[in-house]
C-alpha positions as CSV (number, residue, x, y, z in Angstrom):
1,X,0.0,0.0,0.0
2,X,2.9,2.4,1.0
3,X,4.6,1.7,-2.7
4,X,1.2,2.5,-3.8
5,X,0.8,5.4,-2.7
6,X,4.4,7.0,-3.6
7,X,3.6,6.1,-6.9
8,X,0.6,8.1,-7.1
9,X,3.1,11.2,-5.4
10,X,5.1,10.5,-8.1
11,X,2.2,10.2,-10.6
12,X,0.9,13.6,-9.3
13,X,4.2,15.7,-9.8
14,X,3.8,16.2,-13.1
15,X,0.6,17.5,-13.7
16,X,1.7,19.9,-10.9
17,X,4.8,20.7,-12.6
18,X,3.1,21.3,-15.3
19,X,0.8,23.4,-13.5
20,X,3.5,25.1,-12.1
21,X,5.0,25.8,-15.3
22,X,1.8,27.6,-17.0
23,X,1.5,29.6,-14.1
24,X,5.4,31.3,-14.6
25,X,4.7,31.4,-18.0
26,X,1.3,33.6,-17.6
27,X,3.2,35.7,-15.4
28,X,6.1,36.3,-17.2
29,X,4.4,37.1,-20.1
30,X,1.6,39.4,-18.2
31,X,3.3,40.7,-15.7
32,X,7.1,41.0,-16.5
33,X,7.1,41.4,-20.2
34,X,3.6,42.9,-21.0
35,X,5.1,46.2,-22.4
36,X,7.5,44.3,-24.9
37,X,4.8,41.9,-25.9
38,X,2.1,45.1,-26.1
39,X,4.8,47.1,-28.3
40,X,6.3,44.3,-30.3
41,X,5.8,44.9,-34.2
42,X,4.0,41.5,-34.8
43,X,1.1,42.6,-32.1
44,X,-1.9,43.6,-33.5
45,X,-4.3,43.3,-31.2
46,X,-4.2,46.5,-29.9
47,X,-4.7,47.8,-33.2
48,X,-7.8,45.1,-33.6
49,X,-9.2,47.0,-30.6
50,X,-8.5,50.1,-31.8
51,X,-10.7,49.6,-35.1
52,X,-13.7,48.3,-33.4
53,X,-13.8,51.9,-31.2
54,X,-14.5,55.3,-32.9
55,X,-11.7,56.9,-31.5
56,X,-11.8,60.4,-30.0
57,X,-10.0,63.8,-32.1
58,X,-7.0,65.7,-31.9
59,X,-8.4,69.6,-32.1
60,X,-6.0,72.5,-32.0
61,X,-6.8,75.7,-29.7
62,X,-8.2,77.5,-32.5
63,X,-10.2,74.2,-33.4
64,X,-8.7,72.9,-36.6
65,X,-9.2,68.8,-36.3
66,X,-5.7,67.5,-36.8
67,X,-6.2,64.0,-37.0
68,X,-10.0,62.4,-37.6
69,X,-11.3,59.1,-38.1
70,X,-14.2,57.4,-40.8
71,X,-15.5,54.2,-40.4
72,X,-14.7,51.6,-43.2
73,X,-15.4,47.6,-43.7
74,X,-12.2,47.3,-41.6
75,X,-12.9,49.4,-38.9
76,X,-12.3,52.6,-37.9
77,X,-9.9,54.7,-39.8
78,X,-7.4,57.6,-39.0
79,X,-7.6,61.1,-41.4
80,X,-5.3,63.5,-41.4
81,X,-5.8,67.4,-42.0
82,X,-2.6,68.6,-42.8
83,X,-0.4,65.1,-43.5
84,X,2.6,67.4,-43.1
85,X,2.6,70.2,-41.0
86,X,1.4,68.5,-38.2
87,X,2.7,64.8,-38.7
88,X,5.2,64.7,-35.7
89,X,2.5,65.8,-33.4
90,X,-0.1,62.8,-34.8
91,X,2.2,60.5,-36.1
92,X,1.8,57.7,-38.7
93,X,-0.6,55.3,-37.5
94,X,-1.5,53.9,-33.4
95,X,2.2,53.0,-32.7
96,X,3.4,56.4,-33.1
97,X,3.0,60.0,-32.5
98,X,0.3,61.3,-30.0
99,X,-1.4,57.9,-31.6
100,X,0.2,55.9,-29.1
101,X,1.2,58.3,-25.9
102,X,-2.7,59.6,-25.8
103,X,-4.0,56.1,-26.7
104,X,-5.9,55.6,-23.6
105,X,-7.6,59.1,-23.6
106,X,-8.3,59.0,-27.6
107,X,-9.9,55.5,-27.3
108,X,-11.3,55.8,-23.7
109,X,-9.5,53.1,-21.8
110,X,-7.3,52.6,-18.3
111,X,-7.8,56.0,-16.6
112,X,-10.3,57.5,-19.2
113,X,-12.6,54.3,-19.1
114,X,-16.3,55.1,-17.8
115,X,-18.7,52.1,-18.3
116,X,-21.6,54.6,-17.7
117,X,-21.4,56.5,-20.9
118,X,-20.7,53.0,-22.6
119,X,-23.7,51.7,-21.8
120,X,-25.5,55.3,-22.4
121,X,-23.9,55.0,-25.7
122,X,-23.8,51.9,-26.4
123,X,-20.5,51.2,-26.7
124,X,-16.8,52.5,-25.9
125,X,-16.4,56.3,-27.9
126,X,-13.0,57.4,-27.1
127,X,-12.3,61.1,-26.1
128,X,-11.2,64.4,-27.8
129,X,-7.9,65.7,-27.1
130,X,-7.5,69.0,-27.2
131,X,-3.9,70.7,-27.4
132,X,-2.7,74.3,-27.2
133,X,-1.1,74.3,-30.6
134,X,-2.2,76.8,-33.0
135,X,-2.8,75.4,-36.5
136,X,-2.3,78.2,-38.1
137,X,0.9,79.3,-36.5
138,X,2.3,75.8,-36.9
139,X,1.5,75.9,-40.3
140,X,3.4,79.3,-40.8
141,X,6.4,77.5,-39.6
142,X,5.6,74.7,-41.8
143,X,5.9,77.4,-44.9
144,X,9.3,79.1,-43.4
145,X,10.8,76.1,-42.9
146,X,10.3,74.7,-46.6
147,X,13.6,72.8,-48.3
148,X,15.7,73.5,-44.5
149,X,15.9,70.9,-41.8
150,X,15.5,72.1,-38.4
151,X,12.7,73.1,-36.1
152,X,10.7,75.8,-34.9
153,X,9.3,76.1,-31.3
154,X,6.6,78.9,-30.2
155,X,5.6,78.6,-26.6
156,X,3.7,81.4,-23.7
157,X,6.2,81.6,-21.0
158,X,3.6,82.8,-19.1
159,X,2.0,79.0,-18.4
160,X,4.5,76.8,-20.9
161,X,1.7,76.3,-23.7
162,X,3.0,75.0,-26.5
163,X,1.5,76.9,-29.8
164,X,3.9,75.5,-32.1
165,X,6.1,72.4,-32.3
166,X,7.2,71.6,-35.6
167,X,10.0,69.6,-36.8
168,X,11.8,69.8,-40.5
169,X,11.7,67.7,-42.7
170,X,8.3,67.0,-42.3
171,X,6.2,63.5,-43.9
172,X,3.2,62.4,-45.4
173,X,1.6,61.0,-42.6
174,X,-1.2,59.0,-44.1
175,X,1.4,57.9,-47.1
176,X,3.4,56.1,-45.1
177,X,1.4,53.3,-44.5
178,X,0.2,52.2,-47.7
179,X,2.7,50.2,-48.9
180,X,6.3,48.5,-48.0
181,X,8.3,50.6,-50.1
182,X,6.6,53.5,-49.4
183,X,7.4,52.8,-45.4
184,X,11.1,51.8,-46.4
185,X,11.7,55.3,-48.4
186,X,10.7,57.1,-45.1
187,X,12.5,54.7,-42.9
188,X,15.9,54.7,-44.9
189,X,15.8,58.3,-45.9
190,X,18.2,59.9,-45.1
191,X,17.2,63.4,-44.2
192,X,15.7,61.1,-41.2
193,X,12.7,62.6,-41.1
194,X,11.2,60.4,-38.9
195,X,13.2,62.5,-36.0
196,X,11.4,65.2,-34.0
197,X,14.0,67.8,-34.4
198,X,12.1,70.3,-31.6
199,X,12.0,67.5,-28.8
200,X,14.8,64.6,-30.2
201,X,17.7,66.9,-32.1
202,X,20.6,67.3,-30.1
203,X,22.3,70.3,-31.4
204,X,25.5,72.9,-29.8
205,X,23.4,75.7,-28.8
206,X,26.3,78.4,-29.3
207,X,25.2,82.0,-29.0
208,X,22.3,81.6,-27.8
209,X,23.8,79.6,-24.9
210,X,25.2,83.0,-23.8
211,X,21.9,84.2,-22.7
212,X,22.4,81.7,-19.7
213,X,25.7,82.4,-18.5
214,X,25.3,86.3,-18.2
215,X,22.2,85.2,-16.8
216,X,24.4,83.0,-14.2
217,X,27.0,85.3,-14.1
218,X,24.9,88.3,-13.0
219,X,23.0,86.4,-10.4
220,X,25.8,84.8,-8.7
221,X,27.5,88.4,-8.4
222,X,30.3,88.0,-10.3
223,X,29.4,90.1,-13.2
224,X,27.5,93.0,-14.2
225,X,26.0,94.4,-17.3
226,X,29.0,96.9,-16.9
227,X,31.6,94.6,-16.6
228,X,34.6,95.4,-19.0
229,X,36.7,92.7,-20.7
230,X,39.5,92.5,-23.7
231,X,39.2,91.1,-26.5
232,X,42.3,90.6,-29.1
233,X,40.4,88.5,-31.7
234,X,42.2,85.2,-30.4
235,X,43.1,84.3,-27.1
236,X,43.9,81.7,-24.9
237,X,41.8,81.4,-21.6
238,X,41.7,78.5,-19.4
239,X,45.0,77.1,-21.9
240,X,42.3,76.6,-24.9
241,X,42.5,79.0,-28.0
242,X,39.3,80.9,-28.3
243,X,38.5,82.8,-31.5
244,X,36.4,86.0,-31.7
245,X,33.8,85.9,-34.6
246,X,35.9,89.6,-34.9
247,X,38.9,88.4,-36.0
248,X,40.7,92.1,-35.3
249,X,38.5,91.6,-31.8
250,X,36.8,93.7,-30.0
251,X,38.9,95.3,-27.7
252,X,37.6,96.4,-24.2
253,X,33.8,95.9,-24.2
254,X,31.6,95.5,-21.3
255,X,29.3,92.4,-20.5
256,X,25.9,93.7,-22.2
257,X,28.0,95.0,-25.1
258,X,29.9,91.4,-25.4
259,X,26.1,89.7,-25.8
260,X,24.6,92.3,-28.2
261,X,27.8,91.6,-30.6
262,X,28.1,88.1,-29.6
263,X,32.0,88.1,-28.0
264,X,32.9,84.6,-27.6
265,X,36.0,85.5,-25.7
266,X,34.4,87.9,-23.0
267,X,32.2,85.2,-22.5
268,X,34.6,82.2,-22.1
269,X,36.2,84.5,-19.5
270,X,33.4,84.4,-17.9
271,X,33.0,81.3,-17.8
272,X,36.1,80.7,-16.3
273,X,35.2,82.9,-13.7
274,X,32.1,81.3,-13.1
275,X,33.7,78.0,-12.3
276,X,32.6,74.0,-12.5
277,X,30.9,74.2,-9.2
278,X,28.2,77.5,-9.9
279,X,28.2,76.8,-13.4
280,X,26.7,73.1,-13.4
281,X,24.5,74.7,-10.3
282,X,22.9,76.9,-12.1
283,X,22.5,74.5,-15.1
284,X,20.7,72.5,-13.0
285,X,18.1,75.5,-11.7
286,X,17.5,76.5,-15.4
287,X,16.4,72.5,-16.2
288,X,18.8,72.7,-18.7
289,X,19.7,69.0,-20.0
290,X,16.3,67.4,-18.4
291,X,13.4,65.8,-20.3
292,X,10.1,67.1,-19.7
293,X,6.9,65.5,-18.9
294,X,5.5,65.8,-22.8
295,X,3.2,63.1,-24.0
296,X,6.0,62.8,-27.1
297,X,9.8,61.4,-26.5
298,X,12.4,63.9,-25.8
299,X,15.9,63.9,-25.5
300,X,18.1,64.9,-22.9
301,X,21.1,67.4,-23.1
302,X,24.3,66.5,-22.6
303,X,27.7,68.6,-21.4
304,X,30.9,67.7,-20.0
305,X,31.3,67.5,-15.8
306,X,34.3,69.6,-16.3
307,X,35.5,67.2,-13.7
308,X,39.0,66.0,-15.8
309,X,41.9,67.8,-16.0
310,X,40.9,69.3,-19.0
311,X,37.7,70.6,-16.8
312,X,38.5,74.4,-17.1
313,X,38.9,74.3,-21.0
314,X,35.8,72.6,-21.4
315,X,33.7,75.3,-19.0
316,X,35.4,77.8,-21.3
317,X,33.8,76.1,-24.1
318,X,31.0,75.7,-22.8
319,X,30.1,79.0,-21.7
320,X,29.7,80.3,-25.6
321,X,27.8,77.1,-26.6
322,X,30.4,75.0,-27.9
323,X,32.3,72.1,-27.0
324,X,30.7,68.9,-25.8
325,X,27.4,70.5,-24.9
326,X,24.1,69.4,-26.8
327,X,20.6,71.0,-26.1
328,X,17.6,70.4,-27.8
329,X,15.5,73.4,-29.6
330,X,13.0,73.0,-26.8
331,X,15.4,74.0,-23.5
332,X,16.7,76.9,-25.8
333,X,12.6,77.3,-25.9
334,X,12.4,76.8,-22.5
335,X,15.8,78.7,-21.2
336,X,14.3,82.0,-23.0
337,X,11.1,81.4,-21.3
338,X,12.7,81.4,-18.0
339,X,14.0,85.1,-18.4
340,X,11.0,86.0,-19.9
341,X,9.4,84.7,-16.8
342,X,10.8,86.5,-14.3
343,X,13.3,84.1,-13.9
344,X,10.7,81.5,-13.4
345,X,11.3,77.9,-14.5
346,X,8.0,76.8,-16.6
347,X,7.5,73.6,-17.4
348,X,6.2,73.4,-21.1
349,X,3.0,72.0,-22.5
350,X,1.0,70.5,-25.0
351,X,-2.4,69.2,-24.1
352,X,-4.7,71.5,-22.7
353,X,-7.7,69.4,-21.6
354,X,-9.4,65.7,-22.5
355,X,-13.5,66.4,-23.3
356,X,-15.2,63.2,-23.1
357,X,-18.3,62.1,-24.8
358,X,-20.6,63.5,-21.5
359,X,-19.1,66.8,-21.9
360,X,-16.5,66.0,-19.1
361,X,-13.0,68.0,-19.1
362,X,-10.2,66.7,-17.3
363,X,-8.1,69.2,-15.4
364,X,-4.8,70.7,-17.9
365,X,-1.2,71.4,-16.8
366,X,-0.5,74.3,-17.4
367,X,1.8,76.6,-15.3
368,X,3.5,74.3,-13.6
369,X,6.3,75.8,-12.3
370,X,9.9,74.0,-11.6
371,X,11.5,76.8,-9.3
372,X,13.5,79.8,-9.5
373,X,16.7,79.8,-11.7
374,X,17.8,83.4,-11.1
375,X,16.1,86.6,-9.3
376,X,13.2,88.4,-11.0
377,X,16.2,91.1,-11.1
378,X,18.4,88.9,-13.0
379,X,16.0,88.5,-15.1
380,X,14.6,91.8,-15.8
381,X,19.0,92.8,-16.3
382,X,19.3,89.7,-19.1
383,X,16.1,90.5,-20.9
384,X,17.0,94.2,-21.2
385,X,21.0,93.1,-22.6
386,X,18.2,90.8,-25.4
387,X,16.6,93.8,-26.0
388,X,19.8,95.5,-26.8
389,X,20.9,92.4,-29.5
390,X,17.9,94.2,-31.7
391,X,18.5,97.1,-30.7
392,X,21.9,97.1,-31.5
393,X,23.4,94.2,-31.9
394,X,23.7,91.0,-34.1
395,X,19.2,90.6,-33.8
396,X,17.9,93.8,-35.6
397,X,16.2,91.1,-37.9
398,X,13.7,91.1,-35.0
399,X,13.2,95.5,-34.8
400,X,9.3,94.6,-35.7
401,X,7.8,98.1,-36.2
402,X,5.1,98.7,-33.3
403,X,6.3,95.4,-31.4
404,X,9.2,95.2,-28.9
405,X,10.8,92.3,-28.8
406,X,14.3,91.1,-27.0
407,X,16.1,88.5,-28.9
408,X,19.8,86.6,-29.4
409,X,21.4,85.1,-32.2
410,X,23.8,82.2,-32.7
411,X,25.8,80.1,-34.9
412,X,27.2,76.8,-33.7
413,X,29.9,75.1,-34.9
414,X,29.3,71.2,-35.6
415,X,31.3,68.6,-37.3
416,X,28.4,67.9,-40.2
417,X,29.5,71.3,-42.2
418,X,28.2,75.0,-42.0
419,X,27.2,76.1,-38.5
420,X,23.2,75.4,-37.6
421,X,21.7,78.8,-37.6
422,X,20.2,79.7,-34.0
423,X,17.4,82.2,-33.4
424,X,15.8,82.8,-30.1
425,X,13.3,85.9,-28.8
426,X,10.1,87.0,-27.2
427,X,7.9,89.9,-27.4
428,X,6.5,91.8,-26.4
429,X,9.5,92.8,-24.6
430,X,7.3,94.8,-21.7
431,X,4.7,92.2,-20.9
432,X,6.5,88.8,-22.8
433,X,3.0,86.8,-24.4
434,X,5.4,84.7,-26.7
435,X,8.6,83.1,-26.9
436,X,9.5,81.3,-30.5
437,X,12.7,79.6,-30.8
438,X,14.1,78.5,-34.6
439,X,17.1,76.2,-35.4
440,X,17.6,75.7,-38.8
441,X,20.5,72.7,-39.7
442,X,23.5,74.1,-41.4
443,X,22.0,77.5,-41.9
444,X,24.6,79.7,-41.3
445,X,24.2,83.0,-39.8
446,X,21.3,82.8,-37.5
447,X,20.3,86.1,-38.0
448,X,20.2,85.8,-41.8
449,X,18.6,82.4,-42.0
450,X,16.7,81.1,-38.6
451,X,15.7,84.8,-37.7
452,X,13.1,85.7,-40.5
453,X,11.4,82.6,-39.4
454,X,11.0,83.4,-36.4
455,X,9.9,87.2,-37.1
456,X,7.7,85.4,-39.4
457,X,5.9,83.3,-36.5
458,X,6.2,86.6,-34.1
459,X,4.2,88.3,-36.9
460,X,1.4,85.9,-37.3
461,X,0.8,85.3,-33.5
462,X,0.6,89.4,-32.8
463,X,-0.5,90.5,-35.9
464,X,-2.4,93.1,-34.0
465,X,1.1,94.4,-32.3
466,X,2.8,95.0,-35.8
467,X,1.0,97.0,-37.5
């Protein structure tokens, strides 16, 4: 009887094993790898879903319908408005874009779920999203920004709203899709236009990284507006060779005339002056190299710890824009907010509120602030030195008649060939309502090539100012 029974034990194990084994492999699968299996290529079943749901719209703040949808045999189907101008705001199809981050409030599901108005409706109606972009502003940048690769970024530094967001080269959003070659030409070209150059291109900021270190500078009592330096043309400082865009120099210039000329030398001294220690402080207070809390993907900044023995030469670098530092458009965006804040660091966004079917509107964020970078004082100094650059300086592009703005220019070295144009401004200068930041790739002088396009965006969004 007792060999009996151990038999049976023995007999049972497996089908416990085997139990066992499905058990690990359910949890693995719907626990531990869910978000690989959910994004893996070969899974459609969240599309399936998706096509059995009329999903909700993307509307702009002055309430153009960016992406649709229409019903078809297979389902429900995306349309696009504008298949360019706003295709790295949608994206290409659910996997992509604000397709995928805003899936759940578009389609009604996870938070946005309410089985109420599902059965009052009689099945699941996803949710309209409605963002602060302006359509037509975005699709003014769309125009300037024909033929260049780059980016354009127009954004109320009052609460961080986004108006515009739009990346160069643009794509056919509803091409894409029809067809393997047609996917394959968009995938494999190689302007990579697939990249959202506003939120993913990691560019040397150079003159217009100047704005933050007077900014630092001035705050951290080291430096006035008034503040003479020298400038020979070339000169070592910190034992690396810095070169003047003056080649016969400047001579003895103070701070706010070294920023409305655009000195690389004054400002490399600076630098220097500045040190490791306040200098990564204070990039730290502006949010320089963070990410932000957009529903799209966005890279972050990158700059040396000036840490090594070569630490000094690389602050000097630094401190005009240059060297190992990479920024995205955006914290250029978000950098002239901050002065144009009253120092105030805003965090920037993009959706301004969810209406579902019932008429229900979910709270937005906007305004949230980050903290204080510098005083409102240091603030008000920097933004007066911008208003100078038109005044004056290197930014007289941006002298709109009847509209005040404050503004800085750059051109930033890079290893791919001509500098990337920089332009960067807001108006009006007395009571800042806008801040629009252009990069254009390879473009030169940013005051001949990014700063019309960013007049161009200024002029649309306060028409009323310009005339």
């Amino acid at each position: 009887m007792r060999e009996l029974g151990g038999a049976i034990r023995k007999l049972a194990t497996w089908p416990l094993a085997g139990f066992l084994l499905v058990c690990l492999t359910l949890t693995y699968w719907q626990v531990l790898a869910a978000d690989q299996l959910n994004n893996a290529a070969e899974n459609n079943r969240l599309e399936r879903m998706q096509r059995r749901i009329q999903p909700g719209q993307l509307i702009t703040r002055d309430g153009v319908v960016i992406l649709d949808s229409h019903s078809s045999p297979k389902g429900w189907e995306r349309i696009y408005d504008d298949t360019r101008a706003f295709s790295h705001l949608t994206g290409y199809n659910s996997r992509t874009g604000l397709q995928k981050t805003l899936a759940d409030a578009l389609y009604a599901q996870g938070l946005y779920s309410n089985p109420w108005e599902e059965l009052m409706h009689g099945g699941v109606v996803g949710n309209n999203v409605h963002l602060t972009i302006d359509a037509r502003l975005q699709q003014v940048a769309h125009r300037a920004m024909r033929r260049k690769r780059g980016a354009v970024i127009a954004m109320d530094p009052r609460d961080g709203a986004l108006l515009v967001l739009y990346s160069a080269p643009a794509y056919d959003a509803s091409a894409i899709t029809r067809s393997q070659e047609a996917f394959d030409l968009f995938v494999y070209d190689p302007e990579k236009p697939e990249i959202n150059r506003a939120l993913q291109g990691m560019y040397p900021p150079g003159s217009v990284f100047k704005i933050f270190t007077a900014a630092a500078a001035i705050d951290a009592g080291i430096s006035t507006p008034e503040t003479v330096f020298q400038c020979t043309g070339v000169e070592r400082v910190a034992g690396t060779q810095i070169r003047c865009r003056r080649s016969g120099g400047h001579g003895k210039l103070s701070l706010r005339e070294a920023l409305t000329d655009s000195c690389n030398i004054a400002f490399a001294k600076l630098g220097d002056e500045l040190g490791p220690e306040r200098f990564r402080d204070y990039v730290k207070r502006f949010h320089l190299l963070d990410s932000t809390n957009l529903p799209l993907a966005t890279s972050t900044g990158r700059m040396a710890d000036f840490s090594a023995f070569k630490g000094q030469m690389q602050l000097a670098e630094a401190s005009f824009g240059q060297g190992a530092t990479l920024i995205t458009p955006l914290s250029i965006a978000r950098l002239t907010a901050t002065i144009a804040n009253g120092g105030e660091v805003i965090q920037p966004c993009m959706v301004d509120y969810v209406e579902t079917v019932g008429n229900r509107r979910t709270t937005s964020g906007r305004g949230e602030q980050l903290g204080r970078a510098v005083s409102a004082q240091t603030a008000t100094t920097v933004a007066g030195m911008m208003r100078a650059v038109v005044e004056q300086g290197t930014g007289a592009v941006a002298g709109i008649g009847g509209l005040r703005a404050a503004a800085k220019t750059g051109s930033a070295q890079n290893p791919s060939g001509d500098p990337h144009a920089w332009f960067t401004c807001f108006a009006p200068y007395d009571a800042p309502e806008l801040v629009v930041t252009v990069i254009v790739e390879n473009g030169g002088s940013g005051a001949e090539t990014a700063g019309p396009i960013a007049v161009e965006v200024l002029r649309a969004a306060l028409s009323d100012r310009t005339r």
